[in-house]
N, C-alpha and C positions, 0 to 999 in steps of 0.2 A: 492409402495407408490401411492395414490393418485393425480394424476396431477394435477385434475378438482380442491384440493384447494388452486392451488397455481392461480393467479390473472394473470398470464402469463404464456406460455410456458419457460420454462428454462433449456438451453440446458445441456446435458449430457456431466462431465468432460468425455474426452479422455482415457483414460487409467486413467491420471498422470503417467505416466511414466517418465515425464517431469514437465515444470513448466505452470502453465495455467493462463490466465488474464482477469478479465470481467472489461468493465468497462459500465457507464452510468449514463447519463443527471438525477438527482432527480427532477427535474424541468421539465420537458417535457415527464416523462411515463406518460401510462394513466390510470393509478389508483394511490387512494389518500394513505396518509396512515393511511384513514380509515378503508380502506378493510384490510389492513396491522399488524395495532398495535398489533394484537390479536395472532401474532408469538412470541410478544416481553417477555422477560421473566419480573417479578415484578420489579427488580431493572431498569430495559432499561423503563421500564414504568412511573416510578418514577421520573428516571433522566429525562427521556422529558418535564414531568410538568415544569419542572426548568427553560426552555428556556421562554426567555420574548418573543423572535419575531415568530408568527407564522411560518414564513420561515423557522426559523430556528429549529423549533421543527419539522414541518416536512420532512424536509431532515433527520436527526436523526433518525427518525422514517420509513422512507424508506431506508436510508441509511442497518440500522443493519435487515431489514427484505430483505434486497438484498443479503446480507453475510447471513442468516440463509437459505434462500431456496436453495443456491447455496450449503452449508456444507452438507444442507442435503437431496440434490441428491445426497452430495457423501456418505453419511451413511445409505441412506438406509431409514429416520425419516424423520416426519413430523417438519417441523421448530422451532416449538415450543417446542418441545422435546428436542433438543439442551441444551448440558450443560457446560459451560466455569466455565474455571479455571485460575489462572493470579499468574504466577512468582513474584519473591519478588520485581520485575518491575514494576510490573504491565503490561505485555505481554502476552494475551488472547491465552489461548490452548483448547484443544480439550482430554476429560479424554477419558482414554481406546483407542487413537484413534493414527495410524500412518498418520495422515493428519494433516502438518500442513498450515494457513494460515496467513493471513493479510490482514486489509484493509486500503484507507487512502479516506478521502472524502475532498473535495476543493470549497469550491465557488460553491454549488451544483454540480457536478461531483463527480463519487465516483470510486473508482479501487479494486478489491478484487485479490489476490494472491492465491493460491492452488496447493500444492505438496504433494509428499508422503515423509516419512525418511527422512528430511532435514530439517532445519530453513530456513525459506523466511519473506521478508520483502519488503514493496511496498510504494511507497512515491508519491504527486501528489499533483501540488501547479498550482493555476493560476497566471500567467504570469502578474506583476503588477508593479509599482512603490512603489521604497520602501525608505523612504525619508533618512533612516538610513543604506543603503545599502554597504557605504564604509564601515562604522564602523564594521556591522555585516563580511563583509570580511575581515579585519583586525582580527575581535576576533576570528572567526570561521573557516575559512578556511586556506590551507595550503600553505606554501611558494611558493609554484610551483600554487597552483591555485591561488592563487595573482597576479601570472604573466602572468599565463594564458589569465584573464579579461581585464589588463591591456593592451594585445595586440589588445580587442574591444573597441566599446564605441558606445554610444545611444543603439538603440533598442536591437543590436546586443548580446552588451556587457547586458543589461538584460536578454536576452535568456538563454545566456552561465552562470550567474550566476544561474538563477534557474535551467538548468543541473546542474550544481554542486550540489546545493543544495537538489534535488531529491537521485542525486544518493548517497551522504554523509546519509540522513535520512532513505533514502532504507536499506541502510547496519546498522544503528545503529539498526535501528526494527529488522531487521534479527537476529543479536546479541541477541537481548533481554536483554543487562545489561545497558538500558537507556541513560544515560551520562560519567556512570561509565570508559568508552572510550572516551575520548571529540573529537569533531568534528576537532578540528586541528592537532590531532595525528597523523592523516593516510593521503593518497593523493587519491585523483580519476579523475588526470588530464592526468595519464601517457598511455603506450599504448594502443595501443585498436587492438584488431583483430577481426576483423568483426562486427563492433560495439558491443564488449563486451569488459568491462575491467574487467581485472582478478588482483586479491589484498589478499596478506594476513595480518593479524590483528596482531602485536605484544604483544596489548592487549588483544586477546581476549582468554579468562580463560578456553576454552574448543578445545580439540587438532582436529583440519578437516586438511582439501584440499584445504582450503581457500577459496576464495568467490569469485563469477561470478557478474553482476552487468550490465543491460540493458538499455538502455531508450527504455522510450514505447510512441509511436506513436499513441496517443488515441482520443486528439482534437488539433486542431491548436494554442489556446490561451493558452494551459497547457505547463507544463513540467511535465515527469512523468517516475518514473525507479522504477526495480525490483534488488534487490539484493538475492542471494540462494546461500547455502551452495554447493561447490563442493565434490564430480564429482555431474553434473549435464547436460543433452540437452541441450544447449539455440543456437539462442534466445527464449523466453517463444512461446507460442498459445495465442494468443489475439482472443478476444470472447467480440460482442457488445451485450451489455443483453437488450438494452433496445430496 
């Protein structure tokens, strides 16, 4: 493939043998996504019109051209060539392709996932005040992580909620059946070895090894975890793109 048209060098997955993680600043590369848009397929083109804030249109528009050059050093294609396909979820796949991925973009920062034979799933929220926060803990989360939080409070106890919260969203995208499993089903407060928690899904409609589950160490103001289907390496390869 051509290097010279991608607007950066972008490094080359590893094998995948394992699980791989890029993340980066939309807000601080040094191209627009002028030089970009033109990876985007009609629909991602379309849908950007749609944003009223310029900000917001171009994060979007760097965002899915970050996930297209990264997919496709691993196929082989020019970005643009990329073709998705989306579960009755609505969960972005890869035809013909034993790669799967994910991405999740935040408050411009954006994290991409990338495996082989497996589901993975990547979540990435900034670190914020959330005025409705008990509440959302009460609906959403699980009796043990209730009590979890309840053992912090100020800044702390916000940290510890948005881990929770990455790593619960990490594992639903893994899954790919949406809500279909609701978020207070399962726990992801309980051991951990070597910072990984290992969980398996009572709901989930397709038979594994159950699932691994990381936090990723990307910027200081995020929280951010990977969940992948086991057997799997972890913890993941974290890779700064920008």
């Amino acid at each position: 493939m051509d290097g010279s048209r991608f607007p950066l060098s972008v490094p080359e997955p590893l094998g995948l043998d394992g699980v791989h993680i890029w993340h980066a600043s939309l807000d601080t590369v040094a191209w627009g996504s002028q030089d970009t848009d033109r990876y985007l397929s009609a629909e991602e083109k379309n849908r950007a019109k749609h944003f009223v804030f310029a900000r917001d249109r171009r994060r979007y528009v760097l965002g899915r051209a970050v996930l297209r050059m990264l997919l496709g050093r691993c196929l082989g294609v020019q970005p643009e060539e990329i073709s998705f396909r989306y579960n009755s979820y609505g969960k972005p796949e890869l035809q013909g392709s034993d790669i799967s991925f994910n991405m999740s973009e935040s408050s411009g920062r954006v994290v991409v996932a990338i495996t082989r034979n497996r589901r993975v799933g990547v979540d990435i929220e900034q670190i914020r005040d959330i005025p409705q926060m008990l509440q959302v803990r009460r609906r959403f989360f699980s009796k043990s992580e209730n009590e979890l939080l309840r053992a912090y409070s100020g800044s702390l106890q916000k940290e510890k909620f948005f881990e929770i919260w990455t790593r619960k969203e990490a594992l639903i995208k893994a899954v790919g059946e949406g809500l279909n499993i609701p978020l207070e089903s399962f726990d992801v407060s309980g051991s951990v070895e070597e910072g990984i928690h290992f969980i398996r899904l009572e709901r989930d409609s397709t038979i594994g090894g159950g699932w691994g589950i990381c936090n990723l160490d990307v910027e200081s103001e995020y929280a951010a975890a990977v969940a992948v289907e086991l057997p799997c390496p972890l913890p993941p390869q974290v890779h700064d793109f920008s």
